[in-house]
C-alpha positions in Angstrom: -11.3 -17.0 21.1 -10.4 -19.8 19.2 -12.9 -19.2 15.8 -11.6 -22.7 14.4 -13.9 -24.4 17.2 -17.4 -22.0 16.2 -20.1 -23.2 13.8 -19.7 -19.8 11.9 -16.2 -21.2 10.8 -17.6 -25.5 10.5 -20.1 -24.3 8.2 -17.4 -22.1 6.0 -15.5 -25.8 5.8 -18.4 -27.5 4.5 -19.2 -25.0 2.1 -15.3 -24.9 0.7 -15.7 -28.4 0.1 -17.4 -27.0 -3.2 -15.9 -24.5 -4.4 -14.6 -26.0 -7.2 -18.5 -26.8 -8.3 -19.1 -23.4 -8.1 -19.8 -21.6 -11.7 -20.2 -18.1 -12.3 -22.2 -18.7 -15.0 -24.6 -20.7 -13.4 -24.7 -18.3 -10.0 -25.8 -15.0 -12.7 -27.9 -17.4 -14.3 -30.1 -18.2 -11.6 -30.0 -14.7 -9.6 -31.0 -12.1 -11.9 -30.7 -9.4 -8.6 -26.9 -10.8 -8.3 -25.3 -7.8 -9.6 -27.3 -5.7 -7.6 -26.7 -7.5 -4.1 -23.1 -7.5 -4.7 -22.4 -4.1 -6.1 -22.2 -0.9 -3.4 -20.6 2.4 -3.0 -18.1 3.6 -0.1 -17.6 6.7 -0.6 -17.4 7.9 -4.8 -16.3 4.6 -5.4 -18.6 1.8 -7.0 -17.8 -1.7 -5.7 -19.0 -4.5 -7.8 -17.9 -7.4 -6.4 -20.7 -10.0 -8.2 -17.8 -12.0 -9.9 -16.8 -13.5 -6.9 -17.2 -17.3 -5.7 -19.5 -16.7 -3.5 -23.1 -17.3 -2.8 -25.6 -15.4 -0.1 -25.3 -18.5 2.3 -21.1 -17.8 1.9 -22.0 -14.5 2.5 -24.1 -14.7 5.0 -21.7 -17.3 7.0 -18.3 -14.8 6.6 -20.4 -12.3 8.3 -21.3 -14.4 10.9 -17.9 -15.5 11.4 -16.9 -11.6 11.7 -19.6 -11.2 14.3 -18.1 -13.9 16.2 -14.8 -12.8 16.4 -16.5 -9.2 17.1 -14.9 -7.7 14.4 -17.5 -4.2 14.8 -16.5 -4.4 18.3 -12.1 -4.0 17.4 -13.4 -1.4 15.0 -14.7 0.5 17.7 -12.2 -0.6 20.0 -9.4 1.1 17.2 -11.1 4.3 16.4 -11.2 5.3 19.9 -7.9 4.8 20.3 -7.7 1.1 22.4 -4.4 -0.3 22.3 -5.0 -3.2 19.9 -1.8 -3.3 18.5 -0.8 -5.7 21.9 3.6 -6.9 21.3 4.0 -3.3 21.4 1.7 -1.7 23.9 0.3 1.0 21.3 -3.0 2.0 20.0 -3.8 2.0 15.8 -4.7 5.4 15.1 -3.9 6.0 11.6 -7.9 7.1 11.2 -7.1 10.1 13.9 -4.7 11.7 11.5 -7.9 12.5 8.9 -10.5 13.2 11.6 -11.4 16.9 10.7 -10.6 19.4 13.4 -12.3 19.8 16.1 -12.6 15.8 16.2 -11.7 14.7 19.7 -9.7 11.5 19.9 -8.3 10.4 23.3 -5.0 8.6 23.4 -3.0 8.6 26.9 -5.5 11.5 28.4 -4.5 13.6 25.3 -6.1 14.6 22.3 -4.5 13.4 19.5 -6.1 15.3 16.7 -5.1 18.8 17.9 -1.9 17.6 17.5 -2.1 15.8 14.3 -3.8 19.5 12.7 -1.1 21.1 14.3 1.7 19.2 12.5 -0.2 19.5 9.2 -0.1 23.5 9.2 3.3 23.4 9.7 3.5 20.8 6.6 1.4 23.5 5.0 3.3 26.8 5.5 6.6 24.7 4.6 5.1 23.7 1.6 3.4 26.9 1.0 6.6 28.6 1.5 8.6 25.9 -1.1 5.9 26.4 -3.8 5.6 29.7 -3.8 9.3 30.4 -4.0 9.9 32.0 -0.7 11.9 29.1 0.5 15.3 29.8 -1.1 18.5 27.7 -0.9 22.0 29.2 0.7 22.6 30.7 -2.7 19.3 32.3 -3.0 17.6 30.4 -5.8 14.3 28.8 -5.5 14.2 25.2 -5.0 13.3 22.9 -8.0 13.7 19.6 -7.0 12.3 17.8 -3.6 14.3 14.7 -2.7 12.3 12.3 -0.3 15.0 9.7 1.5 13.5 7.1 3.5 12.4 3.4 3.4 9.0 1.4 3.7 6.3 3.0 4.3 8.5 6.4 4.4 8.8 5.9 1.2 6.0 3.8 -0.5 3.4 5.6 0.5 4.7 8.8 -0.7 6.3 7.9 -4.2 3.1 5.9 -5.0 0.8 8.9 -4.6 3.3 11.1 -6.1 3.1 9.0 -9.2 -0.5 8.6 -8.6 -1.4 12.1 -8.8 0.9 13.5 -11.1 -2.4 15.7 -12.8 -2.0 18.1 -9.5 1.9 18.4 -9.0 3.1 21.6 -9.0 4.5 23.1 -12.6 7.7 23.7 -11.3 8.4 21.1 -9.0 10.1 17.7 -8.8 10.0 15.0 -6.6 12.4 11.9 -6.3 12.3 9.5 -3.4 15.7 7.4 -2.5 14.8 4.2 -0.7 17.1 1.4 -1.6 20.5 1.2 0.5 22.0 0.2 -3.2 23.9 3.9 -4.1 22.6 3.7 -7.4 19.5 4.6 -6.5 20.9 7.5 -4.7 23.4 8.0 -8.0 20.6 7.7 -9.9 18.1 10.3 -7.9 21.2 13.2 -7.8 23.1 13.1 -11.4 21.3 15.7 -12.8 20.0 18.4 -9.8 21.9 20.9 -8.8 22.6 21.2 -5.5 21.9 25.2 -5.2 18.0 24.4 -6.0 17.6 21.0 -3.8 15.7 20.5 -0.7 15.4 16.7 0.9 13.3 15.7 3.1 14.6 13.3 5.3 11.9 10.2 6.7 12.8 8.7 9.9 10.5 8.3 13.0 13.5 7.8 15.1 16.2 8.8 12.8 18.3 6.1 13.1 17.0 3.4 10.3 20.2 2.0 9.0 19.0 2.6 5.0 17.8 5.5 5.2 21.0 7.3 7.4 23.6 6.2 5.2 21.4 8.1 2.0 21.1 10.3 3.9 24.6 11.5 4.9 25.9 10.7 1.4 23.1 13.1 -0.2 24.8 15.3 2.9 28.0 14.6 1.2 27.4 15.4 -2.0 25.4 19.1 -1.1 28.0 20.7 1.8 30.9 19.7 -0.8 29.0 22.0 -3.2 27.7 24.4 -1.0 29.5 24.2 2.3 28.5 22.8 5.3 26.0 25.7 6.3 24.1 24.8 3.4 22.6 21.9 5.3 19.8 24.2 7.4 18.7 25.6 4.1 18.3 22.4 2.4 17.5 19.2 4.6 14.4 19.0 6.4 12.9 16.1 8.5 10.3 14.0 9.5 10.9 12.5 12.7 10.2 12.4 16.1 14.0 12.8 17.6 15.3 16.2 17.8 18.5 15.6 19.3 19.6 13.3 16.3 18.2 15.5 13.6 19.8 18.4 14.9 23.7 16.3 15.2 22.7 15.9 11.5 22.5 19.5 10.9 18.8 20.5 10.6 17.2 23.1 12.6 14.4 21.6 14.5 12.2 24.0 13.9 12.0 22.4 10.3 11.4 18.8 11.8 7.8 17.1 11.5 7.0 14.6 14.3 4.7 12.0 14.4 3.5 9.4 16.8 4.3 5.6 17.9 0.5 4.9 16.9 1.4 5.9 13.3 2.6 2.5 11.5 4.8 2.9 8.8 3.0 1.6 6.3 0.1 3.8 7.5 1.8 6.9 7.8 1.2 8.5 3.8 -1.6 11.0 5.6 1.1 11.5 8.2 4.1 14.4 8.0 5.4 11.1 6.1 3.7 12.5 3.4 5.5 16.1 3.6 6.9 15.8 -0.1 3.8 15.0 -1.4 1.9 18.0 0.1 5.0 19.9 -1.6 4.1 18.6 -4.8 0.3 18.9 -4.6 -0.4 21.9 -2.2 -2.2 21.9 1.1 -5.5 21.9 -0.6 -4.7 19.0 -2.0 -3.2 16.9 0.8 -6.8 17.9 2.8 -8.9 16.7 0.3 -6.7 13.4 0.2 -7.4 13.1 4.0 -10.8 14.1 3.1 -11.5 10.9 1.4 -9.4 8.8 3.7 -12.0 9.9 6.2 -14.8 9.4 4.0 -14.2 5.7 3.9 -13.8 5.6 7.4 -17.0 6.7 8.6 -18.5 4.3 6.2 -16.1 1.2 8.0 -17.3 2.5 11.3 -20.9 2.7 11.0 -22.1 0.6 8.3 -23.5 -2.9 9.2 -21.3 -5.5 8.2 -23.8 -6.5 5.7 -23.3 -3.3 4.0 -20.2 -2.7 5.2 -17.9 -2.5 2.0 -14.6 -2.9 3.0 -15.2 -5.5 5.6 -16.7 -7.5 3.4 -14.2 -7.4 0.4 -12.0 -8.4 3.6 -13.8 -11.1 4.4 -14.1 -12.8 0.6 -10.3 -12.7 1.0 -10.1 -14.7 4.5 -12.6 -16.8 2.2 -10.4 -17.9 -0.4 -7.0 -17.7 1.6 -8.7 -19.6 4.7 -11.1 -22.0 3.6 -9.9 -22.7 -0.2 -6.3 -22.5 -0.2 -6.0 -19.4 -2.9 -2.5 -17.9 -2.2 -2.2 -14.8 -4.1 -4.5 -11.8 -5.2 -3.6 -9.4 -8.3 -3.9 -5.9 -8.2 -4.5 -4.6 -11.8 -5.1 -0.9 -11.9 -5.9 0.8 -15.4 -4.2 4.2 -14.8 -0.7 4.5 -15.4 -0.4 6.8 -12.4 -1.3 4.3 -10.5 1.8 1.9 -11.6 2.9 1.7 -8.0 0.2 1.1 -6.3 0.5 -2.5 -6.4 4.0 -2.4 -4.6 2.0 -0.1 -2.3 -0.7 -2.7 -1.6 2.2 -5.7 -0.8 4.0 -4.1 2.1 0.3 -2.6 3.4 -1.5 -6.4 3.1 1.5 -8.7 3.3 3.6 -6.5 6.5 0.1 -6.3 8.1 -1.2 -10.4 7.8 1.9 -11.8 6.5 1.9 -13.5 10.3 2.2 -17.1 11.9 1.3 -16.2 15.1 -2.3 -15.0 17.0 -2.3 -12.1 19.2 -2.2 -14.6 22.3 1.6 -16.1 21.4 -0.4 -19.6 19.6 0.5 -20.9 16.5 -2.4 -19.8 13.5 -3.5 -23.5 12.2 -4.7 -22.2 8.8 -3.4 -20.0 5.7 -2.8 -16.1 6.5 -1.8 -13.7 4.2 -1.9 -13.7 0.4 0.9 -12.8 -1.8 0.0 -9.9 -3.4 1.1 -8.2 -6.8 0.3 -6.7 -9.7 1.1 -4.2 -12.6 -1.2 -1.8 -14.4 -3.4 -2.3 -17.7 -2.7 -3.1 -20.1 0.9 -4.3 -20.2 0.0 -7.2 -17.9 -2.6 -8.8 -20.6 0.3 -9.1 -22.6 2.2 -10.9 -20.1 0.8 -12.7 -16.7 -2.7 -12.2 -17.8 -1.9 -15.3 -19.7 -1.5 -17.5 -16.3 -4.6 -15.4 -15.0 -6.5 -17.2 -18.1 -5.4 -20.5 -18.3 -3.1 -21.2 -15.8 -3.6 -24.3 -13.1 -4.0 -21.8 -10.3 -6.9 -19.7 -9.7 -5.9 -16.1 -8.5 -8.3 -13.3 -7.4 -7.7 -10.1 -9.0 -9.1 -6.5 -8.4 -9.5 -4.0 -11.1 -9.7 -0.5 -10.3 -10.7 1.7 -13.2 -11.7 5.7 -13.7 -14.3 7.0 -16.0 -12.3 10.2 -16.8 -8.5 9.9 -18.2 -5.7 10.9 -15.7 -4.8 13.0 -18.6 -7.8 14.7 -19.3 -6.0 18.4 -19.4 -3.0 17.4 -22.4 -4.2 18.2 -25.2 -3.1 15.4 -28.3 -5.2 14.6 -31.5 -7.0 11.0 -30.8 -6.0 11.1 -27.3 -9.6 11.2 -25.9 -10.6 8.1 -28.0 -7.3 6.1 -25.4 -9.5 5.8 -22.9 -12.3 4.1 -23.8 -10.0 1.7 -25.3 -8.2 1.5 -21.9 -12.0 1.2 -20.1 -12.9 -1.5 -22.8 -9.6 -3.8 -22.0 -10.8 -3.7 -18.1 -14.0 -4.4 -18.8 -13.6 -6.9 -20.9 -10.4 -8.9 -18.8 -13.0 -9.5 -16.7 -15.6 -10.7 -18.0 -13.3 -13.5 -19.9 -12.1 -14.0 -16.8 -15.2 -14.7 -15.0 -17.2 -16.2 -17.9 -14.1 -17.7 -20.5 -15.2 -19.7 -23.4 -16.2 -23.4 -23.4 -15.1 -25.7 -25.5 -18.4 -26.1 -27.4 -18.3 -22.3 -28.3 -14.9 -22.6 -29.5 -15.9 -25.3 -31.8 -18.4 -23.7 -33.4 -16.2 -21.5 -34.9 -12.6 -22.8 -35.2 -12.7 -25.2 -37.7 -9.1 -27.3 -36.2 -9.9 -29.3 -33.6 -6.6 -29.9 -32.5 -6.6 -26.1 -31.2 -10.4 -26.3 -29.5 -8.6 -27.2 -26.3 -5.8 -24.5 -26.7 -8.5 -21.8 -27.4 -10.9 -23.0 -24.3 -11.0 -20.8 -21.4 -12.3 -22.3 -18.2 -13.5 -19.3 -16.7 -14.3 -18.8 -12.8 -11.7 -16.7 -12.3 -12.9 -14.2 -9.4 -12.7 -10.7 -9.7 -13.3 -7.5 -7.8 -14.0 -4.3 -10.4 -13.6 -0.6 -8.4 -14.8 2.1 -10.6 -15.1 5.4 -9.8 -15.3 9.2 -11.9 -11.3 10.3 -11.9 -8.3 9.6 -9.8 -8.1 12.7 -7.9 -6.3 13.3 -4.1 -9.6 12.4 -2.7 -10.3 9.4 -5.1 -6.9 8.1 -4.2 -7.5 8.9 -0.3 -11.1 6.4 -0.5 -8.7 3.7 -2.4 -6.1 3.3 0.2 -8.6 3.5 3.2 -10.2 0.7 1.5 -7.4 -1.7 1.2 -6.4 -0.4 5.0 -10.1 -1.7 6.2 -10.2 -4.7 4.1 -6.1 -5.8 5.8 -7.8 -4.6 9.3 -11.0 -7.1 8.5 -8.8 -10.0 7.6 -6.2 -9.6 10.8 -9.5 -9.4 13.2 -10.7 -12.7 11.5 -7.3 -14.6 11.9 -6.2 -13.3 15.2 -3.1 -11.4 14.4 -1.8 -8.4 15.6 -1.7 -6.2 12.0 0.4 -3.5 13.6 3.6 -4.9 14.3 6.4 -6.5 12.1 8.6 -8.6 14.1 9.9 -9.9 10.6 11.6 -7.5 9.5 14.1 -7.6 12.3 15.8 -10.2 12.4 17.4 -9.6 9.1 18.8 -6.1 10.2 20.4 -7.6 13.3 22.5 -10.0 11.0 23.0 -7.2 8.9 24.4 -5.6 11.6 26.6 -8.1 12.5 27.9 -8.9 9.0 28.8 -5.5 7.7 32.2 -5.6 9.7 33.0 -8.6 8.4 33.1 -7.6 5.3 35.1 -4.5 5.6 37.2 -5.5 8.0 41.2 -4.9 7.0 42.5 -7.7 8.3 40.2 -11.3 7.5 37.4 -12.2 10.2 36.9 -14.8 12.2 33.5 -16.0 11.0 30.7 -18.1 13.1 27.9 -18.2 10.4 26.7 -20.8 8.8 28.9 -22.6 6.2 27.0 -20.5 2.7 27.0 -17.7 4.4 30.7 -17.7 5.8 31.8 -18.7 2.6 29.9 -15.9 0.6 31.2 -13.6 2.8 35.0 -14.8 2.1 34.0 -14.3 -1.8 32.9 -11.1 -1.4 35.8 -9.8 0.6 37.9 -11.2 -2.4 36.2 -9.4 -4.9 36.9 -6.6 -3.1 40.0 -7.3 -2.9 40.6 -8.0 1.3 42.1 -10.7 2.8 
């Protein structure tokens, strides 16, 4: 269905032609309920979502836009395990791997969730064994230090809940996570562990990802020539789904996690992806994560969309992307746990929508995908906050902010009285963001007028707030699965297939090609371009090759 052609999406252009007469000010002035109307809870989060740009009648035509493209209908249609995800023939069931047990999803004539519970008590006894110091190395020491190779969502997933909650980690555990094919990251992740007291867990569906092999056989490397080649069973384990390859590598199968082609990378953290992470926080912990994951679920599958949170934060986005030509969206989290969770948010959002082309092979004729970035509170008011304020572009942000410190158990004279400074920043970015300061109020009070237009603030910047009591492994659960609703809700409005990533590849096949060339003994004959054959002859000379 072409949406371009419906009156849902004609009256959407008519009411973008002004947007820029909209004024916050203006819309709380004359709706006293506004705040109200536009403020729900999914789950134990609170959404206020008032300072957007929006009106009821936008409102009221972005649902009925996602009613025409029968976006409740795909939601069904991908909880029950349909195989939306079309270029690669597989259904999008990243919501079967919280379903409780018991839950009976159907994929292929099998039920996916028996499987899915039976994975994660394996996760738990191997996790249970690690942190309670049964698991011992080939020297017999406990291990101390978990290293997590992999790459994309192998890795993003699980370094930014690991960061995000540290408060539960286990006392004497560690965690690093190796990602970038650059060997100092590896160098970096190694120089100070001992090998006798390492486990690493390697991520690779099918265990053959360029990145993520060549860590992992140098972290191989660097173990079996301190501990001998046996050493590997005792200290590598995997997350995969191909046996024969792990076991070539050197790990016993039986200490292999699989998981499924309808598992997407970058929705694979609840998966055995996020192995390391249930080492760090403890079964218990992991559950209650996937607890909340499934908590906002059941809210994206049943609500209305009227009342439907995350479909409707989704939709404000095709909003300002589609019909007013906003390109980017901040993501400003006040917790310092949560300092990844903005890189977290790109590959999830951009990977997902990032897309040019509908589901049907046709060109998209309007914007998809916002750039999306962020850093936490309150280091970025000292920095880009300043664009957010004044710049010429207008940029969307969402603030996500806890009532109860991330570091509620340290105990540090005046370190209670942080947080409500922390809270008061939030709170108060955006509200000057929504409301600024005119140039009339800035007169009244700064006695040079040459600096009344420096010190005016136009306001209308829109903003999402997300409050909710403390970032816990449920807390952080709800969050993600309300980003991964809100990316699902935009994709069914636009037409794209959110599931696949077709754009990634291209630049591993050159890759592929290219590495020879540069390590070749004897000089290549090269049929790139002309920059590219000519970086390649620079690099081979500062390398010293012909």
């Amino acid at each position: 269905m072409d949406l371009t052609q419906t009156d849902a999406w004609r009256a959407l252009e008519t009411h973008a032609t002004e947007f820029d007469r909209l004024d916050l000010r203006e819309l709380f002035a004359n709706d006293p309920a506004r705040v109200d109307q536009m403020t729900r809870a999914c789950g134990d989060l609170t959404i206020d979502w008032s300072k957007h740009l929006v009106t009821p009648a936008i409102v009221n035509g972005l649902i009925a836009l996602a009613e025409e493209a029968g976006l409740a209908g795909t939601i069904a249609a991908m909880m029950r395990g349909d195989r939306i995800n079309t270029t690669e023939d597989r259904a999008v069931l990243h919501t079967a791997l919280r379903a409780p047990r018991g839950t009976t999803v159907m994929e292929a004539g099998e039920d996916v969730v028996a499987g899915v519970h039976d994975v994660l008590d394996g996760m738990a006894a191997l996790s249970g064994r690690v942190r309670n110091g049964d698991w011992l190395g080939v020297t017999g020491l406990e291990i101390e230090t978990v290293v997590n190779i992999g790459i994309g969502g192998s890795d993003l997933g699980p370094v930014m809940a690991y960061e995000a909650l540290a408060a539960f980690r286990h006392p004497r555990l560690r965690c690093r996570f190796v990602s970038n094919v650059d060997g100092s990251d590896l160098v970096a992740a190694l120089h100070d562990l001992d090998p006798a007291t390492t486990l690493f867990v390697i991520a690779s569906k099918t265990f053959t990802t360029q990145e993520t092999l060549a860590n992992a056989r140098s972290a191989r490397t660097w173990l079996t020539g301190a501990l001998g080649h046996d050493a590997v069973a005792k200290h590598f384990v995997a997350v995969s789904t191909n046996a024969d390859e792990v076991a070539a590598f050197g790990i016993d199968p039986d200490n292999m996690f699989g998981f499924w082609d309808w598992v997407g990378g970058r929705y694979s953290i609840d998966s055995a992806i996020g192995l390391s992470l249930m080492i760090a926080i403890g079964a218990p912990g992991f559950r209650d994560m996937l607890a909340g994951f499934r908590a906002v679920d059941e809210h994206f599958a049943s609500a209305p969309l009227a009342e439907n949170v995350p479909a409707l934060l989704g939709l404000i986005e095709v909003w300002y992307r589609t019909f007013c030509g906003l390109q980017s969206r901040a993501i400003l989290p006040y917790s310092r746990y949560l300092h990844r969770f903005p890189a977290y948010l790109q590959q999830l959002d951009m990977e997902s929508n990032g897309k040019r082309t509908r589901v049907g092979g046709e060109p998209v004729t309007y914007e998809t995908g916002p750039v999306i970035w962020g850093e936490p509170g309150t280091n970025g008011q000292h920095s880009f906050h300043q664009l957010l304020h004044q710049g010429t572009t207008v940029i969307p942000a969402d603030f996500v902010v806890f009532g109860t410190p991330d570091h509620r158990d340290v105990e540090l004279d005046g370190i209670e009285a942080h947080h409500d400074l922390l809270v008061a920043n939030c709170l108060a970015q955006s509200e000057a963001l929504a409301f600024g300061k005119t140039a009339e109020e800035v007169a009244a009070t700064e006695p040079n007028p040459l600096l009344v237009s420096h010190r005016t603030f136009p306001g209308n910047r829109p903003s999402t707030t997300i409050m909710a009591p403390a970032l816990t492994p449920s807390l952080l659960g709800q969050l993600v699965a309300l980003y991964e609703h809100q990316v699902f809700t935009q994709g069914v409005i636009w037409g794209l297939n959110s599931f696949d990533q077709w754009g990634v590849e291209l630049g591993k096949h050159l890759a592929a090609a290219i590495i020879p060339e540069l390590t070749a003994n004897e000089a290549p004959a090269l049929a790139h371009d002309p920059s590219t054959n000519a970086l390649i002859d620079r690099y081979r000379s500062m390398r010293g090759r012909p």
